[in-house]
C-alpha positions as CSV (number, residue, x, y, z in Angstrom):
1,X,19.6,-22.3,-8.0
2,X,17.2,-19.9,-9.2
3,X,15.1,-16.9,-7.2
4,X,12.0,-18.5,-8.3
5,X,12.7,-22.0,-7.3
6,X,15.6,-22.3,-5.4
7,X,15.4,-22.4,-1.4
8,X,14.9,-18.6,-0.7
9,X,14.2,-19.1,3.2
10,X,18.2,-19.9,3.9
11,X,21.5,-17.9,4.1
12,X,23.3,-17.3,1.2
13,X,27.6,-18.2,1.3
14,X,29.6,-14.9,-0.8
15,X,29.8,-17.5,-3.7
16,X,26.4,-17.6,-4.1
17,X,25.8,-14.1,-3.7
18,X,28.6,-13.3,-6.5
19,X,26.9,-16.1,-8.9
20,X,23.4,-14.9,-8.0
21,X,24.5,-11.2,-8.8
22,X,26.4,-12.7,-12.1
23,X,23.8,-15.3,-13.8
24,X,20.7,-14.1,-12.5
25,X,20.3,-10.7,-12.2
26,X,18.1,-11.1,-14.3
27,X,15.6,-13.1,-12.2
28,X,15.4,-10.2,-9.6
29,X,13.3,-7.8,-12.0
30,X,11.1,-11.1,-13.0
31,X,7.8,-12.1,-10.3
32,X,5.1,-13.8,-11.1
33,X,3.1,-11.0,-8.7
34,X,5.2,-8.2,-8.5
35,X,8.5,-7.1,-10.6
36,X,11.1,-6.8,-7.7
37,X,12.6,-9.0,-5.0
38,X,15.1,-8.1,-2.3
39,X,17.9,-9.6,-0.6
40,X,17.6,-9.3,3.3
41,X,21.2,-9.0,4.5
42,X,22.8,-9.6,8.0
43,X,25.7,-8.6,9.2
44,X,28.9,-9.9,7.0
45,X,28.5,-10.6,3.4
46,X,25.3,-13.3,3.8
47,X,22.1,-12.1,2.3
48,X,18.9,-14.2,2.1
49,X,16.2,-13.2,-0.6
50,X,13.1,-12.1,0.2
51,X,9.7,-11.5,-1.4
52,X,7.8,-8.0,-2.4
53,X,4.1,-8.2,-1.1
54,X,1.1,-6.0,-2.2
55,X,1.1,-2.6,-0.8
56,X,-2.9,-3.4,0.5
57,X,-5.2,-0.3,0.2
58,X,-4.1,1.2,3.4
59,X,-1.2,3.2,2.2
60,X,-1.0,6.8,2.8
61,X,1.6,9.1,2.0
62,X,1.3,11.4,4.9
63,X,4.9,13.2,5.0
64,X,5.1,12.6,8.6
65,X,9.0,11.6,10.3
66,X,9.0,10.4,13.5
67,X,10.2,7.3,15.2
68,X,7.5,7.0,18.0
69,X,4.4,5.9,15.7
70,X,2.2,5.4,18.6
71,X,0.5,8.9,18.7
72,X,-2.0,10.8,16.5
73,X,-0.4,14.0,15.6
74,X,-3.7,15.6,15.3
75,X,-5.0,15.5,19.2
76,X,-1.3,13.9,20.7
77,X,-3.8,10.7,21.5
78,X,-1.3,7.7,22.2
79,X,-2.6,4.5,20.8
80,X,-3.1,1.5,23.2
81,X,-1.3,-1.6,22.8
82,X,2.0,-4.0,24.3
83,X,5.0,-1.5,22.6
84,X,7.2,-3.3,20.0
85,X,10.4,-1.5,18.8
86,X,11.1,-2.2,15.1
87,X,14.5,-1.5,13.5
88,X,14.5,-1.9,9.9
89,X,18.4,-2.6,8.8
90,X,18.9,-1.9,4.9
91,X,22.0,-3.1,2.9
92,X,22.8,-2.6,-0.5
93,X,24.2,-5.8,-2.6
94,X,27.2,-4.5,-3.9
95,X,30.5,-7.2,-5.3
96,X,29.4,-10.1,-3.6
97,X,28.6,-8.1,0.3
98,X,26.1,-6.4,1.4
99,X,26.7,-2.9,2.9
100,X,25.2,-0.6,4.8
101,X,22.7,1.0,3.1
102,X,22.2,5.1,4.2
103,X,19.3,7.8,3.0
104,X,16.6,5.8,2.7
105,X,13.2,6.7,3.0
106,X,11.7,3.6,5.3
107,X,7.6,3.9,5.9
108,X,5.7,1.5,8.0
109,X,2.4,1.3,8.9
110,X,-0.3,-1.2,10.6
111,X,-3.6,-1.0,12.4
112,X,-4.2,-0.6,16.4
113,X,-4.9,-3.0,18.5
114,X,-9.0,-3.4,17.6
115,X,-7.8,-3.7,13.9
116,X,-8.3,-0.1,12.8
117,X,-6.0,1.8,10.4
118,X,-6.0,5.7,10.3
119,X,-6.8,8.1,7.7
120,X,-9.4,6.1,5.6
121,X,-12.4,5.7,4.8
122,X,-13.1,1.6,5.1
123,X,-16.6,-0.3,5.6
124,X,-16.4,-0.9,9.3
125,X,-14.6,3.3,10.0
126,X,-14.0,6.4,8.7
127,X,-10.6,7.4,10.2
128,X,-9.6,10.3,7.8
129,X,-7.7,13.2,9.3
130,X,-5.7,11.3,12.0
131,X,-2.6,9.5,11.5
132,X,-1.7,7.3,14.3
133,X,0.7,3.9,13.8
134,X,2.0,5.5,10.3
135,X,6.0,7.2,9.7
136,X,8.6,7.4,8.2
137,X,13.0,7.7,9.0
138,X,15.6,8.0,7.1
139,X,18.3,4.6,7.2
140,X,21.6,6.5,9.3
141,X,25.1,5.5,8.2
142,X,24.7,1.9,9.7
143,X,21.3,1.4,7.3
144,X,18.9,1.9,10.3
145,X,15.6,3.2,10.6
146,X,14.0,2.8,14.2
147,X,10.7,2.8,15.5
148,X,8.0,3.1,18.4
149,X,5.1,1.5,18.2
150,X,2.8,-1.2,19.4
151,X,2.2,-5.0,18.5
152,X,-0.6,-5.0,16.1
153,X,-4.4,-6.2,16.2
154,X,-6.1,-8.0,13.5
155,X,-9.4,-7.6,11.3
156,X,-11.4,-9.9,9.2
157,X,-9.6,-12.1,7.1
158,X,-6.1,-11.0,7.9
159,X,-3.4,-12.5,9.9
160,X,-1.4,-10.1,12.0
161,X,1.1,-7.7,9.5
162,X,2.8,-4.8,9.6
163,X,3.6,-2.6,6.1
164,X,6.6,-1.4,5.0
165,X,7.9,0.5,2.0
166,X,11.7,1.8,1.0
167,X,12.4,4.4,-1.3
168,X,15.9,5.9,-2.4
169,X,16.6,9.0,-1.2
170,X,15.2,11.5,-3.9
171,X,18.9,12.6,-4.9
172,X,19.3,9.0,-6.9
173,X,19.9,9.3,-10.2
174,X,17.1,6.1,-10.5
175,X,14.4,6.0,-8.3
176,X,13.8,2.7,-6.3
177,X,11.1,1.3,-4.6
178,X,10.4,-1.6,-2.6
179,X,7.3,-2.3,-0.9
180,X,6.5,-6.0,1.7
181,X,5.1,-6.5,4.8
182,X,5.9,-8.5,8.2
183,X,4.3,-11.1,10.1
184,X,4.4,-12.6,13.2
185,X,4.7,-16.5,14.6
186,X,0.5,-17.0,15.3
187,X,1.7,-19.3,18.9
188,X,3.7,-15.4,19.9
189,X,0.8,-13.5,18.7
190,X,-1.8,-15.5,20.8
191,X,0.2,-14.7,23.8
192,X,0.5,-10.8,23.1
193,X,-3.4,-11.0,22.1
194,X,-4.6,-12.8,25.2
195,X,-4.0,-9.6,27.0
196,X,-5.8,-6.0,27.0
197,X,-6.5,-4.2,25.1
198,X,-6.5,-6.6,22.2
199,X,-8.8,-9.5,24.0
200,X,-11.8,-7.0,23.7
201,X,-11.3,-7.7,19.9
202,X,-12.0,-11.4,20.1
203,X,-10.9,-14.3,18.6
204,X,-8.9,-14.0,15.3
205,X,-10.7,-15.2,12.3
206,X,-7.3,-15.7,10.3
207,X,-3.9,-17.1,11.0
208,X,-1.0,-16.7,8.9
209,X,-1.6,-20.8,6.8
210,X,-5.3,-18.5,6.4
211,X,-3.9,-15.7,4.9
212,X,-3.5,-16.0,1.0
213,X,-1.4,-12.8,1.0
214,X,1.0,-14.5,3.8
215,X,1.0,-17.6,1.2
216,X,2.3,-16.0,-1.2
217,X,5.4,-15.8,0.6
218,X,5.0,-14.6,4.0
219,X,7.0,-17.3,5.9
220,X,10.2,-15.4,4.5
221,X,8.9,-12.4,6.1
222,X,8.5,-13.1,9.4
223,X,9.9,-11.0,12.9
224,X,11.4,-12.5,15.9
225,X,10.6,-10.0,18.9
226,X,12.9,-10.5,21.8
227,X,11.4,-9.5,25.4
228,X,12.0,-6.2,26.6
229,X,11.3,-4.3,30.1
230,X,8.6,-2.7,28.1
231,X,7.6,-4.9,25.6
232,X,9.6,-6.3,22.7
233,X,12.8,-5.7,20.3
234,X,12.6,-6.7,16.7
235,X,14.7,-6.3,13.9
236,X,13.9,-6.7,9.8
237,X,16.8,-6.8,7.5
238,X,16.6,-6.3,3.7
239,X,19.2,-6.1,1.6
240,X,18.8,-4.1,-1.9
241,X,19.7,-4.7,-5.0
242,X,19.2,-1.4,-6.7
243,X,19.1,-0.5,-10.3
């Protein structure tokens, strides 16, 4: 089994993960599109390997920690939209399990529900100034970093995604990054899009098959969000290996 070939979508036994780490190490700095992959680990030593995805043009380094996304900073506006808490759960691959990994840096950020990303300049808006939907936390001693936000919209030729990005904590001796995004089952987002405010938006014009940066790997990517009293619960593990 290989990373570029092999079935990456399934759970990996501790063998595997001791002959991956072994042979192939290797093949984890080697991507036809980008030079890293990561291993998204559960609880126990299984880790499954997913793919690095394009940062897109939307990233902004704004400085800001907070958990609750939702507002804009600037004039304490909330944004509008079905609220989805996202825990990001980092391990680090270390002889054969994969363990919590603490102090890391974890940003995420997505557009509102009308498709609309702050603090840029873009065809259709000029957002500059406000940052709304974007933060970052730090992973605690269980490797979480939570959030508040809401289910995202869509734009033109997009399926529905949300950005993330983990950094080592600046005390590592070796700087690493690792940059994907997340993506949503298009039958769950029709039902969380046939209601307001996103219906105003319209009909999406892309679905995940649509979405050539989804191809490229996006069905190893995707969130399961559980019902809540207030919305939904999802969690995204990724297990690191790290230089």
């Amino acid at each position: 089994m290989t990373l570029e070939n092999g079935p990456v979508g399934r759970l990996l036994s501790r063998r595997e993960v001791v002959v991956l780490v072994g042979t192939s190490a290797a093949c984890l700095m080697v991507d036809s599109l980008l030079p890293y992959r990561a291993l998204a680990g559960m609880s126990g030593p299984a880790c499954v390997v997913r793919p690095e995805q394009t940062e897109g043009p939307y990233f902004v380094d704004e400085h800001l920690r907070r958990s609750d996304i939702r507002s804009d900073p600037t004039d304490g506006q909330v944004k509008p939209g079905t609220p989805l808490a996202l825990t990001v759960l980092l391990s680090r691959l270390s002889a054969g399990d994969c363990q919590p990994l603490a102090g890391a840096q974890v940003d995420i950020w997505h557009c509102d529900a009308l498709g609309v990303y702050s603090d840029v300049r873009d065809p259709g808006f000029n957002t500059v100034g406000k940052k709304f939907l974007r933060g970052y936390e730090i992973t605690n001693e269980r490797g979480e970093a939570k959030f508040l936000t809401i289910y995202p919209g869509w734009y033109e030729g997009r399926t529905v995604h949300i950005h993330v990005k983990v950094r080592t904590a600046p005390v590592a001796r070796r700087s690493f990054e690792f940059t994907s995004q997340m993506y949503f089952d298009d039958a769950f987002t029709d039902r969380v899009h046939a209601e307001q405010p996103y219906v105003s938006k319209g009909q999406r014009s892309a679905r995940n098959h649509h979405d050539r940066i989804f191809r490229r790997g996006g069905d190893q990517l995707m969130l399961a969000p559980t019902a809540t009293p207030d919305g939904y619960a999802t969690t995204f593990a990724i297990g690191l290996q790290l230089p």
